[in-house]
C-alpha positions as CSV (number, residue, x, y, z in Angstrom):
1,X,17.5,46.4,16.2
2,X,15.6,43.6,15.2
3,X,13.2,41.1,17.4
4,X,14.6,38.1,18.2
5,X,11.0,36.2,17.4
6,X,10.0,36.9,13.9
7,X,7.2,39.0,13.5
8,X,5.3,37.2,11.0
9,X,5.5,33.8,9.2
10,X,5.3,33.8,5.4
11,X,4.6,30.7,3.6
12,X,5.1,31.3,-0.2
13,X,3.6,28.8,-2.7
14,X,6.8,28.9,-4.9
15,X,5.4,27.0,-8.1
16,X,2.5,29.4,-7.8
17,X,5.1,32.6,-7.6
18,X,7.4,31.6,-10.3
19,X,4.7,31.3,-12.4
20,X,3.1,34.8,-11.8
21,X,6.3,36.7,-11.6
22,X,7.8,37.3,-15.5
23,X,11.5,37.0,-14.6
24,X,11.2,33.8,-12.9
25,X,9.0,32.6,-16.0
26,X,12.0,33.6,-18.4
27,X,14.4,31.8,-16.1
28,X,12.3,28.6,-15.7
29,X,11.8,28.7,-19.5
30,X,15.5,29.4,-20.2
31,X,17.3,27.4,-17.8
32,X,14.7,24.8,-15.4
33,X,12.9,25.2,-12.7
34,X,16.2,24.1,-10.4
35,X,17.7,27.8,-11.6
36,X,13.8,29.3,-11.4
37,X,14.0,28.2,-7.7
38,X,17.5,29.3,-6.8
39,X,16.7,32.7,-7.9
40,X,13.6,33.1,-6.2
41,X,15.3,32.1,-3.2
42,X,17.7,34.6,-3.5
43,X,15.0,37.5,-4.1
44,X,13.5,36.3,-0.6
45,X,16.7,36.0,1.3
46,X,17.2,40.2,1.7
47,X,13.4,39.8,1.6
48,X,12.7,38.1,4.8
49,X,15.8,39.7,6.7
50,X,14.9,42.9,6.2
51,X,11.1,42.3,7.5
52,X,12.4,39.9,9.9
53,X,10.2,37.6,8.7
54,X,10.5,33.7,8.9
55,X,9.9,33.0,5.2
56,X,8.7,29.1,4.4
57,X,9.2,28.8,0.6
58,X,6.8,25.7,-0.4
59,X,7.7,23.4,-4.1
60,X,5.0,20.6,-4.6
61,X,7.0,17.1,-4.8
62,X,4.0,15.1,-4.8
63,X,4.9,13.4,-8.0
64,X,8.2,12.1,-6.8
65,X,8.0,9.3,-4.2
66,X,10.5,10.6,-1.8
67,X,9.6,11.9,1.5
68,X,9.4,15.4,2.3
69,X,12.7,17.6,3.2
70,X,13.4,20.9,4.5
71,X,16.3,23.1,3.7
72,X,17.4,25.6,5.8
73,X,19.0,28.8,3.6
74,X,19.3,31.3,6.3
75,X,18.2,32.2,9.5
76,X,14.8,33.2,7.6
77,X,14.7,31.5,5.0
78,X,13.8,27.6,4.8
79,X,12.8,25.7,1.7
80,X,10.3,23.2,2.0
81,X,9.6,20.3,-0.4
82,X,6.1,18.4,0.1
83,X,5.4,14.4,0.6
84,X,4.9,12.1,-2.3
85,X,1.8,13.3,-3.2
86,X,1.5,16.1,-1.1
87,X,0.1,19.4,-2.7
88,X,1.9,22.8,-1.8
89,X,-1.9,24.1,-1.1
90,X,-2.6,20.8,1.4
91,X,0.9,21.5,3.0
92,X,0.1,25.1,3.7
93,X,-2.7,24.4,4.8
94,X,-2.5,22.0,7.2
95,X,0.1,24.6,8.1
96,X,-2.5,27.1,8.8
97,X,-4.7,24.6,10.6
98,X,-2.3,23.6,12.9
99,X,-0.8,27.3,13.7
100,X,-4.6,28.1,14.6
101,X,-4.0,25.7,17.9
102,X,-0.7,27.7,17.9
103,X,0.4,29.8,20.9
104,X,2.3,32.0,18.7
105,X,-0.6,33.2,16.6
106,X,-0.9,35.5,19.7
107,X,2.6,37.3,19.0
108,X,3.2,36.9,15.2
109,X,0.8,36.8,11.9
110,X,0.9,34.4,9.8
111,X,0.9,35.1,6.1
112,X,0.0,32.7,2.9
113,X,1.7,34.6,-0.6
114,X,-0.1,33.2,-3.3
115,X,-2.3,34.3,-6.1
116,X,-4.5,30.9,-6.1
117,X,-8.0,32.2,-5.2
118,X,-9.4,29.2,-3.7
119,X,-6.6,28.7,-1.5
120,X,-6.6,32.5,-0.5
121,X,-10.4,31.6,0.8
122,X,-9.0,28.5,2.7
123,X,-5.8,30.2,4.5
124,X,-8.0,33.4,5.8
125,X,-10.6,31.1,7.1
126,X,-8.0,29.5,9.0
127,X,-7.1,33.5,10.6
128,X,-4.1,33.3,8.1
129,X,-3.4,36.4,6.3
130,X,-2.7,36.3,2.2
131,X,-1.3,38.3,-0.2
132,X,-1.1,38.0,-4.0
133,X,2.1,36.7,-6.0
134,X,2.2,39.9,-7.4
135,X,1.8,41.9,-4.1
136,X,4.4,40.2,-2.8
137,X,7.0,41.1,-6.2
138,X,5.9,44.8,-5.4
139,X,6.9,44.3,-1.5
140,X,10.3,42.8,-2.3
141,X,11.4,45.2,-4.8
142,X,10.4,48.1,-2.6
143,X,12.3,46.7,0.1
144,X,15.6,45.8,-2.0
145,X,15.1,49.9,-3.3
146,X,15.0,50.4,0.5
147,X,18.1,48.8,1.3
148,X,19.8,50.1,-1.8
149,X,19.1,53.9,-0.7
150,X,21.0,53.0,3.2
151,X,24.0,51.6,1.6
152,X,26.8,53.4,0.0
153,X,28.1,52.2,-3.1
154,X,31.0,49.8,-2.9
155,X,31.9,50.3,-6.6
156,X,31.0,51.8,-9.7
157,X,29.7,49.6,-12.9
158,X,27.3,47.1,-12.8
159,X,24.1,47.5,-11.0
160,X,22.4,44.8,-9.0
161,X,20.0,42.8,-10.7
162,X,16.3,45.2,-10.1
163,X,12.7,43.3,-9.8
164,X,11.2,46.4,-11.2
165,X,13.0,46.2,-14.8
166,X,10.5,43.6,-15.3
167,X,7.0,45.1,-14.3
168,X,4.8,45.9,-16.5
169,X,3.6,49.6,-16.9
170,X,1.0,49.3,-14.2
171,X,2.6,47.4,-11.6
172,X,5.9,49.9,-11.7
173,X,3.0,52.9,-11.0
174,X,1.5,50.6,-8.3
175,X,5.1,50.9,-6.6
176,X,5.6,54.1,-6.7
177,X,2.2,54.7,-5.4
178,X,3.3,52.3,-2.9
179,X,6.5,54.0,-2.5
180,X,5.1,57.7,-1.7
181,X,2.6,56.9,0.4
182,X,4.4,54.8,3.2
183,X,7.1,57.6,2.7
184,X,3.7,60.4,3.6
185,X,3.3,57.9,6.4
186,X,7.0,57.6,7.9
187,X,6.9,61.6,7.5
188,X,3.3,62.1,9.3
189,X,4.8,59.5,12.1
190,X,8.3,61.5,12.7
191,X,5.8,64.7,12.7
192,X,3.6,63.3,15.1
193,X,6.4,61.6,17.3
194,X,8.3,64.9,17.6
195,X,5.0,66.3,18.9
196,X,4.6,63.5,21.6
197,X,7.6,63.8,22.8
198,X,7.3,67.8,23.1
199,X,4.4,66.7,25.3
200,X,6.4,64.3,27.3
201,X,5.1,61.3,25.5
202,X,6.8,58.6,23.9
203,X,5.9,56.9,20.7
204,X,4.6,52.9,22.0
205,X,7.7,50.7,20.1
């Protein structure tokens, strides 16, 4: 069962991620950045409840004089659209500034998705931690491929719509590299768990 509290917080610079990620480049192309942003909520919505993660999605509005907003999707999901003229970057970090002063850093990490490398050298000085747009397309998909392999098929015919149909060569090999070695770990765990408790140990939770 899950936590209650969330164990990380994961602020996503969304222009930054639909413009690394070639599906939401297509859509953006094809049909706005409205649909571009719909979809890449919907990637993070399984996303953030199967990490239990409280996911801040971030869209720069700094070029529309309206104030900020926030959208809640789900319980793990929020949209957040910045001040008239207010950066994505400025908003995440003063995000990260703030969450330094934070009594929570002490029970949950704080991560910044992003492939911008100035603002990866901001958000870690700040104690944040940060991980590439394309990291992060890898983490999704092998978490939907996750959740796919514990459900039982409903019905035959159309598949759900897969991340991993649009990698490139390389970044499908990084995810199966990915793949088998966190499934070498889970097995090396349940080995050495069984051995603990043969002891008259238990695994810490």
């Amino acid at each position: 069962m899950l936590s209650s509290t969330p164990q990380a917080i994961l602020l996503v610079d969304g222009y930054n991620v639909i413009g690394a990620w070639h599906c939401l480049k297509q859509t953006r192309d094809r049909l706005g950045l409205e649909e571009a942003r719909r979809e890449l909520a919907d990637f993070l919505i399984d996303y953030s409840a199967y990490q239990n993660f409280e996911t801040h999605i971030v869209f720069d509005s700094q070029y529309q004089d309206t104030p900020g907003s926030r959208e809640r999707v789900t319980g793990n999901l929020t949209i957040c659209y910045t001040d008239y003229r207010q950066t994505a970057d400025s908003y995440i970090e003063k995000t990260c500034a703030l969450y330094r002063k934070d009594v929570r850093k002490f029970e949950q990490r704080l991560i910044v998705a992003t492939s911008d490398r100035a603002q990866q050298l901001t958000v870690t000085g700040y104690g944040a931690e940060w991980m590439s747009a394309h990291q992060l397309l890898l983490e999704v998909e092998l978490a939907a491929q996750r959740v796919r392999r514990k459900q039982q098929p409903t019905r035959k015919g159309r598949s759900p719509k897969r991340l991993i149909s649009t990698l490139d060569p390389e970044a499908q090999q990084q995810l199966a590299q990915m793949r088998m070695g966190i499934t070498r770990l889970d097995s090396k765990r349940g080995d050495n768990e069984s051995k603990d408790q043969g002891n008259g140990k238990f695994p810490k939770p």
